[in-house]
C-alpha positions in Angstrom: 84.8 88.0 112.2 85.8 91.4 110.8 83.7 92.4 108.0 86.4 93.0 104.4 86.6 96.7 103.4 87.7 98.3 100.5 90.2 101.3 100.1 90.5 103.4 96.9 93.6 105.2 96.2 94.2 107.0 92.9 96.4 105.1 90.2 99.0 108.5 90.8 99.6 107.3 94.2 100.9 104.2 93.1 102.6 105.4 89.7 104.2 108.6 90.7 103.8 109.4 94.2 105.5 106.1 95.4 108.3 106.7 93.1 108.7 110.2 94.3 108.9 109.6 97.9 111.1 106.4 97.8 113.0 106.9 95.0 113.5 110.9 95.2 112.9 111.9 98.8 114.3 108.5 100.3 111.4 108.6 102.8 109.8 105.0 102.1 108.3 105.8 105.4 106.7 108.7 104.1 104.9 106.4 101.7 103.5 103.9 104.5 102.4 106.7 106.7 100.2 108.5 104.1 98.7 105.0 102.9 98.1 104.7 106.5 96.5 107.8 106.8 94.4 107.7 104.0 93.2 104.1 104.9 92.4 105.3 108.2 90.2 108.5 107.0 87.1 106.9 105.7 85.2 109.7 106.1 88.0 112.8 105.2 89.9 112.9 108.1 91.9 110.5 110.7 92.9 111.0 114.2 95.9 109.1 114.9 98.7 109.2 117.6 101.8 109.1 116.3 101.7 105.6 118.4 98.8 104.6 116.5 100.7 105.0 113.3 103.6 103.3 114.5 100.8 100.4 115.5 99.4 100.4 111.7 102.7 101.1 109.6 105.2 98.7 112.0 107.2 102.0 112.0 109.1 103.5 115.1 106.8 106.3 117.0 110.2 108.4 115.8 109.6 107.6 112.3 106.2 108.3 111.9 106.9 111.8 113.4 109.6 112.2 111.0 107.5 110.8 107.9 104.1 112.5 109.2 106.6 115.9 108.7 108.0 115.7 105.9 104.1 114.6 104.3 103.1 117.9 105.9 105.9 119.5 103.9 104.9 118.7 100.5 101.5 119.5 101.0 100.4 115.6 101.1 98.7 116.2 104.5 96.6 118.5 105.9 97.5 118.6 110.1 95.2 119.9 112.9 96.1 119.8 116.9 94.0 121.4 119.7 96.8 121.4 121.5 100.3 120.5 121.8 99.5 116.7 123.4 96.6 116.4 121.6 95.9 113.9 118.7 96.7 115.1 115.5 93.7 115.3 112.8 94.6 114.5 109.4 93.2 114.7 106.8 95.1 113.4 103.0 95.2 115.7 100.1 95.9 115.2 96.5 97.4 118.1 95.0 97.7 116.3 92.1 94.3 116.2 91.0 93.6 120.0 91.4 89.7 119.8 90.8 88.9 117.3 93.8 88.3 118.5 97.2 91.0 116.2 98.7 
């Protein structure tokens, strides 16, 4: 049996940020993917396939791409690829809460 983790997002994620890209951006995926992401980097950072996103979020491998851009857009990701078919590194920011060092 699977041992129960926790995940701890800031209260902003859920109060503004979800708001912001739903509501404001239309990109519900957006939302998913970076909950995604941030549940998969337990220790800073994730490396993911965009089919390993689709996997977690039950999105298209399409829509990941598109949401996984548009995060990297407005500064909610942080991106890293050796190489062009390489896995992507992420790793989640909070630009919101300046003083923090993600």
């Amino acid at each position: 049996m699977a041992t129960a983790s926790v995940i701890s997002i800031d209260r902003y994620v859920v109060d503004c940020l979800m708001r912001d890209l739903v509501g404001h951006d239309r990109s519900p995926s957006a939302f998913i993917v970076y909950l995604a992401i941030v549940a998969a980097a337990a220790e800073g950072r994730a490396l993911l396939s965009h089919s390993a996103l689709a996997d977690r979020t039950g999105f298209s491998k399409r829509s990941c791409q598109s949401a996984v851009a548009h995060l990297a857009r407005r500064g909610l990701i942080e991106l890293h690829r050796s190489g062009v078919t390489e896995i992507a590194e992420y790793r989640p920011l909070r630009p919101w809460n300046r003083g923090a060092s993600s």
